[in-house]
C-alpha positions as CSV (number, residue, x, y, z in Angstrom):
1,X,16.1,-14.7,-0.4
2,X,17.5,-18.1,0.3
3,X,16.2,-20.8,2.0
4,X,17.6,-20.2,6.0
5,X,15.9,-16.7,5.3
6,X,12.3,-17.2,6.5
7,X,10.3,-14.2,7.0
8,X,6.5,-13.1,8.3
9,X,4.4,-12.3,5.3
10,X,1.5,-11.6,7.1
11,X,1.8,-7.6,6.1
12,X,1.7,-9.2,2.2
13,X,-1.5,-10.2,2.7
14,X,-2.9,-7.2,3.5
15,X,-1.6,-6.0,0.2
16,X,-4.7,-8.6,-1.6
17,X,-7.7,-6.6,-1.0
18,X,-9.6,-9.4,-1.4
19,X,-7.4,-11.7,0.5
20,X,-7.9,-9.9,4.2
21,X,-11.0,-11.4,5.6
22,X,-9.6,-14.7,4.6
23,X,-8.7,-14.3,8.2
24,X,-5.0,-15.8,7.8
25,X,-2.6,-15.7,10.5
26,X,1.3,-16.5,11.0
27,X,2.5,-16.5,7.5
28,X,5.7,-17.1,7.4
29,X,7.8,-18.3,4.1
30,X,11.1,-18.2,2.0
31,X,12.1,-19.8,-1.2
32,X,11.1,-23.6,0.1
33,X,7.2,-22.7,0.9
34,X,5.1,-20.7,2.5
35,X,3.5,-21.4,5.8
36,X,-0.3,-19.8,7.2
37,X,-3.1,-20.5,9.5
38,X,-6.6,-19.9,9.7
39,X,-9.3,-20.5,12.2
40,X,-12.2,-22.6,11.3
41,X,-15.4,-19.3,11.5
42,X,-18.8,-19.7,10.5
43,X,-18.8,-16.8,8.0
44,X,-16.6,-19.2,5.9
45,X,-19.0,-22.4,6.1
46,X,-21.5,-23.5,3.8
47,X,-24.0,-25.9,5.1
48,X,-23.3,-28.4,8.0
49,X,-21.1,-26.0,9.3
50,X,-18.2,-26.8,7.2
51,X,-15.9,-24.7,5.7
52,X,-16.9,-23.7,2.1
53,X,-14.2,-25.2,-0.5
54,X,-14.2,-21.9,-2.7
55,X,-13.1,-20.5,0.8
56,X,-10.8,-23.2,0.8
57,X,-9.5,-22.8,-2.7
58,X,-9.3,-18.5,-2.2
59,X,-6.8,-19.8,0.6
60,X,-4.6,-22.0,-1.5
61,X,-4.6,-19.4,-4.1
62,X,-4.0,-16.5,-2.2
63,X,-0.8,-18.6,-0.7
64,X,-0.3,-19.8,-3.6
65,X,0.4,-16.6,-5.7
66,X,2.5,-15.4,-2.6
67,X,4.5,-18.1,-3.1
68,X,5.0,-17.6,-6.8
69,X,5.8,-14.2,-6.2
70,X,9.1,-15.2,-4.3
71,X,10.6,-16.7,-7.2
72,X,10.0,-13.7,-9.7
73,X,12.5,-11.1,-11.5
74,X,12.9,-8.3,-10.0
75,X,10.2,-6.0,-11.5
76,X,7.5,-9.0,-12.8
77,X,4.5,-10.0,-11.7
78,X,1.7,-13.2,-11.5
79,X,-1.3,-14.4,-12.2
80,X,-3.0,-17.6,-11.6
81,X,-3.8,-19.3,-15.3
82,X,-4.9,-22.2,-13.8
83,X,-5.4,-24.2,-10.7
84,X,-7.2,-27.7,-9.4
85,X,-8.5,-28.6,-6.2
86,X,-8.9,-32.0,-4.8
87,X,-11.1,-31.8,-1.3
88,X,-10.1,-35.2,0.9
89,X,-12.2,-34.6,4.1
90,X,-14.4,-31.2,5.4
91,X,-13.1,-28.9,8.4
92,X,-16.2,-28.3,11.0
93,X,-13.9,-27.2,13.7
94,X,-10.2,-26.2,14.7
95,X,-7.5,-24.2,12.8
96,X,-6.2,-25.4,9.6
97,X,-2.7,-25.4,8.3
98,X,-1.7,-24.5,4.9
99,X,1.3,-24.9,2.7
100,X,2.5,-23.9,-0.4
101,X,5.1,-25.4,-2.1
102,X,6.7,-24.3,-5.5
103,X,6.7,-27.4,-7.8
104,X,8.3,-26.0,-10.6
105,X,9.8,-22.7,-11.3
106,X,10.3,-21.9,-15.4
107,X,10.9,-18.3,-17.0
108,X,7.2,-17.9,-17.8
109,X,5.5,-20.2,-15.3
110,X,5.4,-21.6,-11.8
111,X,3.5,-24.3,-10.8
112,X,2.6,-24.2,-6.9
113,X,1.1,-27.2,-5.0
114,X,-0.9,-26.5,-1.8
115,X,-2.2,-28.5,1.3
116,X,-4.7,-27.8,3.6
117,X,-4.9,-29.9,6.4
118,X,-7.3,-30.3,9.7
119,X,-6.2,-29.4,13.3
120,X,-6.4,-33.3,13.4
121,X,-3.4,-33.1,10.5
122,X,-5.8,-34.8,8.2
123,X,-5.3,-33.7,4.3
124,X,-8.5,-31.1,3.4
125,X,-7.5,-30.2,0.3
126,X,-4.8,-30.2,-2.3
127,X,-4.4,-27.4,-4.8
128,X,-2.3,-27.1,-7.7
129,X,-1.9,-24.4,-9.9
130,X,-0.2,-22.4,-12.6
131,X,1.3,-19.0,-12.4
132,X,2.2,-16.5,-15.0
133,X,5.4,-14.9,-14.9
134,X,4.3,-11.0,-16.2
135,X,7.9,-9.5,-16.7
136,X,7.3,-5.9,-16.7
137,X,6.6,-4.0,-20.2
């Protein structure tokens, strides 16, 4: 896929079992970055009516992976090995914007950064993490 060539991924999210209540909308992506959104919903706050940063990290690493998983061989696969979260500011209303951007693409690793912002633009969160390349056996 090159770069002009961006596509809706919202069907590959319903591929993640665990990723479809995440309740992400318009994802969109090519070899650059992929693009989602998600509506702030009380089922993913913790208190103070803020939106739970493991709910916020199963979002960057959901994108995350997706994002990875534009870059493999044809046949391989990927796993997260590692990821970080920095949280700048808490979401208590609005839809948030995400996006995934591939930092570094190797033969055996990709390294992914994610943002989550505010529907006031504000930074939520940054995310960076490590995939595996798993070329198939």
């Amino acid at each position: 896929m090159s770069t002009d060539e961006r596509q809706d991924l919202t069907q590959r999210v319903s591929g993640m079992p665990f990723a479809t209540g995440l309740g992400l909308r318009d994802v969109w992506g090519d070899l650059s970055g992929i693009d989602a959104k998600a509506d702030w919903a009380a089922e993913h706050c913790t208190g103070g009516n803020t939106l739970h940063g493991g709910y916020l990290m199963t979002v960057a690493d959901t994108l995350g992976a997706m994002c990875a998983g534009l870059h493999l061989p044809a046949g391989a696969g990927t796993t997260t090995i590692e990821s970080k979260t920095n949280f700048m500011s808490g979401v208590r209303e609005g839809t948030i914007t995400v996006r995934s951007e591939p930092v570094h693409v190797g033969r055996t690793t990709i390294v992914v950064q994610t943002d989550i912002r505010r529907h006031d633009g504000k930074l939520a969160s940054r995310t960076t993490q490590t995939q595996a390349v798993l070329l198939p056996r």
